[in-house]
C-alpha positions in Angstrom: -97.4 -94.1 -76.9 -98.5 -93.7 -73.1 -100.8 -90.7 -73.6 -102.4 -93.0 -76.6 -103.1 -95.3 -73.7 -103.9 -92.7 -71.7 -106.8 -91.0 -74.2 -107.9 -94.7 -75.6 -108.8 -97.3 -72.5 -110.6 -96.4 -69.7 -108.7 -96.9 -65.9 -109.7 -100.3 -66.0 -108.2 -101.5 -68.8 -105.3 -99.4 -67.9 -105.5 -101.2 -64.6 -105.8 -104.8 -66.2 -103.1 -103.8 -68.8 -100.4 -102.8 -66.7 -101.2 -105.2 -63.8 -101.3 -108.5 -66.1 -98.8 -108.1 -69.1 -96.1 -107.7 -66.1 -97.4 -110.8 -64.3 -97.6 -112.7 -67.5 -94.2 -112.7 -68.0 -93.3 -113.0 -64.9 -95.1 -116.3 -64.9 -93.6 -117.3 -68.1 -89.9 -116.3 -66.9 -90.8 -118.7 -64.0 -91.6 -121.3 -65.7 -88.6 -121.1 -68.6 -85.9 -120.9 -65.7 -87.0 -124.1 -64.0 -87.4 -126.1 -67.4 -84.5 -124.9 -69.0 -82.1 -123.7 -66.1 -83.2 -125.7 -63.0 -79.4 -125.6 -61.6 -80.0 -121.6 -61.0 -83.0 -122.4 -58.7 -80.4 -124.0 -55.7 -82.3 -123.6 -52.0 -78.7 -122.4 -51.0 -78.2 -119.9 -53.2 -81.6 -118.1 -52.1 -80.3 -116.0 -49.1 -77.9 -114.3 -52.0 -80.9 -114.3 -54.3 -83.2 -112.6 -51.5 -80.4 -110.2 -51.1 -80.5 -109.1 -54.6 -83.7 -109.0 -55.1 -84.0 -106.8 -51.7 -81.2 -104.2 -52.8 -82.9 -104.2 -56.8 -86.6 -103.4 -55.5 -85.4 -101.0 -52.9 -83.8 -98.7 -55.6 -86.6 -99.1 -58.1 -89.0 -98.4 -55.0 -87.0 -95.5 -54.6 -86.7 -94.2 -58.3 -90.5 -95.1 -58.7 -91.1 -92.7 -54.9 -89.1 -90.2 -56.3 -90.4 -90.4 -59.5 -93.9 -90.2 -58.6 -93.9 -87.4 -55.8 -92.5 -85.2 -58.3 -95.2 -86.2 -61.2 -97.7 -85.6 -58.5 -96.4 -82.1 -57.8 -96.6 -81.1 -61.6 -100.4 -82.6 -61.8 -101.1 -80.7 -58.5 -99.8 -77.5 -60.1 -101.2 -77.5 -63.6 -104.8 -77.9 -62.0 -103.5 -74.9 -60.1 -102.5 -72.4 -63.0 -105.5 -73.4 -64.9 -108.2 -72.8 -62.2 -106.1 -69.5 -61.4 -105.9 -68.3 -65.1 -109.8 -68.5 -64.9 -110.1 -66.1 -61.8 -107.5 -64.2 -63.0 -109.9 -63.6 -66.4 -112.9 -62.9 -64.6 -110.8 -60.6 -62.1 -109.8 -58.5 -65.0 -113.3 -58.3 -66.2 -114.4 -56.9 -62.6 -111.6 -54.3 -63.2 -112.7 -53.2 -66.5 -116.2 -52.5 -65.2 -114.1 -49.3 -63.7 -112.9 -48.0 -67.5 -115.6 -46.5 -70.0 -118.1 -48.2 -71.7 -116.4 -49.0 -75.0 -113.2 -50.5 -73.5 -115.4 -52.1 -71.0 -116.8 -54.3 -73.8 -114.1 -54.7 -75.7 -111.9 -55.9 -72.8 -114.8 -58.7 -72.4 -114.8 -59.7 -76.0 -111.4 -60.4 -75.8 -111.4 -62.6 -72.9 -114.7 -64.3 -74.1 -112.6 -65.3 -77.2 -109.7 -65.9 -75.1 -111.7 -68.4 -72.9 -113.1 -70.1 -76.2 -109.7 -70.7 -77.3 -108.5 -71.9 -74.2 -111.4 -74.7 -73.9 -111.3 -75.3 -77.5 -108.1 -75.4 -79.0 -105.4 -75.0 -75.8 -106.7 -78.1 -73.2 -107.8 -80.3 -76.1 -104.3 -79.7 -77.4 -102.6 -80.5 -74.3 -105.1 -83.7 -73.8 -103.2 -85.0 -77.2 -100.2 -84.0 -77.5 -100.5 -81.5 -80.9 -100.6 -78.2 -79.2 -98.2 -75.6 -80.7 -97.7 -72.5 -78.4 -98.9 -69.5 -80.8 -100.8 -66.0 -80.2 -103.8 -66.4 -78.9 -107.0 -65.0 -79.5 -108.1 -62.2 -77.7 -104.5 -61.4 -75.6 -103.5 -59.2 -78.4 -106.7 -57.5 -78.3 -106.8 -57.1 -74.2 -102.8 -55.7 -74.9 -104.3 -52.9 -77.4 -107.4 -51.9 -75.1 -104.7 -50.9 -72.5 -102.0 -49.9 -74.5 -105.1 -47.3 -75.8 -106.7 -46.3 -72.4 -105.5 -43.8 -70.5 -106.7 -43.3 -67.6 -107.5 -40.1 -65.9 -108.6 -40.5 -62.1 -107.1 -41.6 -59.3 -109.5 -44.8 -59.1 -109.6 -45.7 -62.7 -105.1 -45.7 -62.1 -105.9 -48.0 -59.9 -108.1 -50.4 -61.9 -105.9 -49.9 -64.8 -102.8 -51.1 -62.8 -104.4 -53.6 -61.4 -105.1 -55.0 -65.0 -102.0 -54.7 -65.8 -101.1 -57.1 -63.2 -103.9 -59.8 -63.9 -103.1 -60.0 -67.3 -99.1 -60.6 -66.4 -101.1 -62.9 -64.1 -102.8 -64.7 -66.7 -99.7 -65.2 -69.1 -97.8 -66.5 -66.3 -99.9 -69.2 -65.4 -101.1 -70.1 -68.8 -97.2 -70.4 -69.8 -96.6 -73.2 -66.9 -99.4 -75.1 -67.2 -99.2 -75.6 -71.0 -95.1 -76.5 -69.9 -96.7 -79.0 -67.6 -98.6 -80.6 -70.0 -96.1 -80.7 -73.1 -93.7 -81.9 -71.2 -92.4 -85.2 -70.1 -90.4 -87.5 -68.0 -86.6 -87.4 -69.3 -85.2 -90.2 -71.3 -82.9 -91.3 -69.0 -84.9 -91.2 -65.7 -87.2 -93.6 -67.6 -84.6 -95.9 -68.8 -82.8 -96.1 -65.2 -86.4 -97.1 -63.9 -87.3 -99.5 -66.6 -83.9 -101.4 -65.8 -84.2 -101.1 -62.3 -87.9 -102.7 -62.8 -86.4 -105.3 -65.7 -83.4 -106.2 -63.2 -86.5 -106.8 -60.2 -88.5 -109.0 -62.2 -85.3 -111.2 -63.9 -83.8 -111.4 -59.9 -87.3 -112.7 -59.1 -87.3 -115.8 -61.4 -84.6 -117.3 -59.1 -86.4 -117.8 -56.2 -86.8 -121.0 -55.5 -89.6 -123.0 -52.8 -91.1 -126.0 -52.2 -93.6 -125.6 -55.2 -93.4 -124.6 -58.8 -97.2 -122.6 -57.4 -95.1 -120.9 -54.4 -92.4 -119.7 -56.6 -94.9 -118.5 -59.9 -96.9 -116.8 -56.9 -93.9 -115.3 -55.2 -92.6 -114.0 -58.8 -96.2 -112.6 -59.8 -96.5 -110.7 -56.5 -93.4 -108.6 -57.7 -94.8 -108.5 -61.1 -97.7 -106.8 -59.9 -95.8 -104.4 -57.4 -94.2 -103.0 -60.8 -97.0 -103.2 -63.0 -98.8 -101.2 -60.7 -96.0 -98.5 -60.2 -95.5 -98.2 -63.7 -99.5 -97.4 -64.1 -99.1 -94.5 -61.9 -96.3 -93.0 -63.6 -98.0 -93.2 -67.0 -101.3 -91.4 -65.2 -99.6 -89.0 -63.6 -96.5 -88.2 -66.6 -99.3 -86.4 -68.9 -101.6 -84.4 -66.7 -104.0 -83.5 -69.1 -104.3 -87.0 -70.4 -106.3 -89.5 -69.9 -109.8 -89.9 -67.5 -107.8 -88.6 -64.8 -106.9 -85.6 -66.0 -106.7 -81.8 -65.0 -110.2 -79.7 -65.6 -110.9 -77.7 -67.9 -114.5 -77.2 -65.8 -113.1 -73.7 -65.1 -113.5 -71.9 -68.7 -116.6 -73.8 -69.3 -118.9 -72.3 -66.1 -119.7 -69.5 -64.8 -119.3 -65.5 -66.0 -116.2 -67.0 -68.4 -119.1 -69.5 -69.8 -121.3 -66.0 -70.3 -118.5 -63.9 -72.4 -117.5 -67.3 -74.5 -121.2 -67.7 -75.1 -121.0 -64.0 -76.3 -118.2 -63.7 -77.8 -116.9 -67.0 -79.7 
């Protein structure tokens, strides 16, 4: 449901959707409590009301902190492994410049299809949700060119081992970042923040002042506060979702454009 949102609106709406549905009601659960409860609006009941209210919002701020920082870290670290799987592929092409001209090109048609795959299939995947973790193109194929070569000079051992090593590189990151983007917030973190959020805005339809304008005012203003943490959880949850979203920019210029371009 969220990355629908996510893929469907642009921010503003987002912005608009989250910000006024939560103000909406709060307006509305305003207005119900003082025409059909007024005795629960009592000016000396509201030091316990603000009491409430101040202990409720300061463990859904704290939830929604927690909750956010952590979401943050995941988006910071997918766009991470993805721009370092694309130097990783191009560093393993610089290697193979060292081995002879047949595995050379071979080792370049696979990561031009591997690059392909991984703009084509893998991000687009990850952007909606439908992407099953499966062999891809062209990582077979690097495995088999150095399963086959074997080198014989000191300095072609060394570029050999260090392809080794970039393509454990490559496999690495590709691994987390698709794990960052298939994967979402638990069930229960959400539901202990969508009650402590539910409990914020139901506390604030007891406040009372010396308007029905200061209270619905008073009430929206929290409204708002949770409409608008809830938005940046429901950026940030899927990071390859959405407008703001990790880039793919890093398979699609460049030498890794080239060997795509070459080998589809």
């Amino acid at each position: 449901m969220t990355r629908a949102l996510l893929n469907a609106l642009p921010e503003w709406m987002l912005f608009l959707l989250f910000l006024l549905v939560p103000v909406a009601l709060a307006l509305a659960g305003t207005w119900c409590i003082r025409q059909y409860f007024p005795g629960w609006k009592r000016p000396a009941s509201q030091d316990s009301v603000g009491t409430v209210i101040g202990i409720v919002s300061t463990f859904f701020a704290l939830v929604l902190a927690f909750t956010i920082v952590n979401l943050y870290q995941r988006y910071e670290d997918a766009s991470y492994r993805v721009n370092a799987t694309a130097a990783s592929l191009v560093a393993l092409t610089h290697d193979a410049a060292a081995f002879p001209h047949g595995e050379e090109l071979r080792i370049d048609a696979a990561v031009g299809a591997y690059t392909t795959h991984l703009r084509s299939v893998v991000i687009p995947g990850l952007r909606n949700g439908t992407y099953s973790p499966g062999t891809d193109p062209g990582l077979g194929i690097l495995y088999q060119v150095l399963e086959s070569y074997h080198p014989t000079t000191s300095w072609q051992v060394s570029f050999y081992d260090a392809s080794i090593a970039e393509l454990g590189t490559i496999l690495t990151n590709e691994e987390q970042f698709v794990a960052d983007g298939t994967s979402s917030l638990p069930g229960a973190f959400l539901a202990l923040l969508a009650v402590t959020a539910v409990l914020t805005l139901l506390s604030s339809f007891l406040l009372s002042g010396e308007s029905v304008t200061f209270e619905a005012a008073l009430s929206a203003s929290i409204a708002a506060a949770v409409g608008i943490g809830w938005l940046a959880v429901a950026i940030l949850e899927y990071p390859f979702s959405g407008s703001v979203s990790v880039s793919a920019a890093a398979f699609a210029h460049g030498y890794l454009h080239h060997l795509s371009s070459l080998h589809p």
